[in-house]
C-alpha positions in Angstrom: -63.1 -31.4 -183.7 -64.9 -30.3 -186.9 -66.4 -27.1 -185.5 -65.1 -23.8 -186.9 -66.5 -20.1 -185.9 -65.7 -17.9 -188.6 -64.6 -14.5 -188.5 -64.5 -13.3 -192.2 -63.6 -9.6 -193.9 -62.5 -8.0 -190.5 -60.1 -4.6 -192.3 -57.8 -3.0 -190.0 -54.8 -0.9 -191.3 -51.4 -1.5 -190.2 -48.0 -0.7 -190.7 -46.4 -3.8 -192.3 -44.4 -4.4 -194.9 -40.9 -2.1 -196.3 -40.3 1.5 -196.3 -42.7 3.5 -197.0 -44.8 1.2 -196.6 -43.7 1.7 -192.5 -44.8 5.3 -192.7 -48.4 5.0 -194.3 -51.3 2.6 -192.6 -52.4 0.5 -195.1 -55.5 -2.1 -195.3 -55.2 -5.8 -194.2 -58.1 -7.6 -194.7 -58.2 -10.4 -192.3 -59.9 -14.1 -192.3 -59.9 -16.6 -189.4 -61.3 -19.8 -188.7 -61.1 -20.9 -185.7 -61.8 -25.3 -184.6 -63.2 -25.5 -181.5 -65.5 -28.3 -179.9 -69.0 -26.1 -180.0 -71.1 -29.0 -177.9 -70.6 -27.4 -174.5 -71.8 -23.9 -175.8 -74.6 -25.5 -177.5 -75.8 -27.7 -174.9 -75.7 -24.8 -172.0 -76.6 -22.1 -174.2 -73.1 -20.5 -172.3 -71.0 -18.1 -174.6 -68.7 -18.4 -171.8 -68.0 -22.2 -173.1 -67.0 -21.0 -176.4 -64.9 -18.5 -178.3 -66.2 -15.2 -177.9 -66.2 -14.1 -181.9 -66.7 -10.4 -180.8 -63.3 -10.5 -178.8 -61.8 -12.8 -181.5 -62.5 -9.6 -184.1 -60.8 -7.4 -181.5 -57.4 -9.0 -181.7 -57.9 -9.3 -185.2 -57.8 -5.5 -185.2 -55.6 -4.9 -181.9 -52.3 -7.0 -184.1 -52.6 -5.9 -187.2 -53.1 -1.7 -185.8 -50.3 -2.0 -182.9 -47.8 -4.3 -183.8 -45.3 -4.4 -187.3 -43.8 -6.7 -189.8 -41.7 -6.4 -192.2 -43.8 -9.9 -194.3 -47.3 -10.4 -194.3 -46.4 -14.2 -193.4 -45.2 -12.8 -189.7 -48.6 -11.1 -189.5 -50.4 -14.0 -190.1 -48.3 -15.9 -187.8 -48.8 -13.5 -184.9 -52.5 -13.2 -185.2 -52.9 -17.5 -185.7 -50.6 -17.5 -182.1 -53.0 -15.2 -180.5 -56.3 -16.5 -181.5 -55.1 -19.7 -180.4 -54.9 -18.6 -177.4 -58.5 -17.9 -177.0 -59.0 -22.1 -176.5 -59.3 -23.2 -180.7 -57.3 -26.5 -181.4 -56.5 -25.0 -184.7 -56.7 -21.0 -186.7 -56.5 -20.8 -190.3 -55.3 -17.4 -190.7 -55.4 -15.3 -194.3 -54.5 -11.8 -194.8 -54.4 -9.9 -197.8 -52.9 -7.0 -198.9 -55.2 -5.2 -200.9 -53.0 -2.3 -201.5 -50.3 -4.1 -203.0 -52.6 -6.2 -205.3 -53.7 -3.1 -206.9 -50.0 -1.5 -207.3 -49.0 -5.3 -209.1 -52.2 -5.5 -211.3 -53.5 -8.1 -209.5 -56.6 -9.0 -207.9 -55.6 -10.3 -204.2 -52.2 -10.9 -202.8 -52.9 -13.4 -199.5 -50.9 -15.1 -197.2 -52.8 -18.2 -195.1 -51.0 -19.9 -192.2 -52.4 -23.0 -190.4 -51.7 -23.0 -187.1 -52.7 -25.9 -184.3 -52.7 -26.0 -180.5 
């Protein structure tokens, strides 16, 4: 499969990471793409024959808000495992930290995991 739907820029803000970093929400911004054989979708017409971006976006946001991690690596993981779960053959995941960029001078800090079905 070479089809991707991708969900770019979704922010959510999350308790992840050390200390206090555990008592203040902080911004994740969030990237996914997601492989999944479009032809059935596109020859029906049938977003049921897909992956429902809108839900996808939802997850997204439900992980990052309810659960903790101590490493942005586990975060990625856990949000790859649960879009897979929606029917891709593959996620890309990529969080970034845009808080902790700015308090190290830098422009982005990102993790990306790969994650396949």
């Amino acid at each position: 499969m070479t089809d991707r739907i991708l969900v770019r820029g979704v922010r959510a803000y999350g308790r992840h990471g050390f200390s206090h970093e555990l008592n203040h929400p902080q911004p994740f911004d969030v990237d996914a793409d997601l492989v999944v054989d479009t032809g059935p979708a596109v020859a029906s017409d049938d977003l049921g024959k897909t992956i429902d971006y809108a839900l996808a976006v939802q997850e997204i946001r439900r992980t990052v808000e309810q659960e903790s991690f101590s490493l942005v690596e586990s975060l990625a993981d856990a949000v790859a495992v649960r879009l897979l779960s929606f029917g891709a053959g593959e996620v890309r995941v990529c969080v970034s930290k845009p808080a902790a960029a700015l308090l190290l001078g830098a422009e982005s800090i990102a993790v990306e995991v790969v994650r396949t079905a």
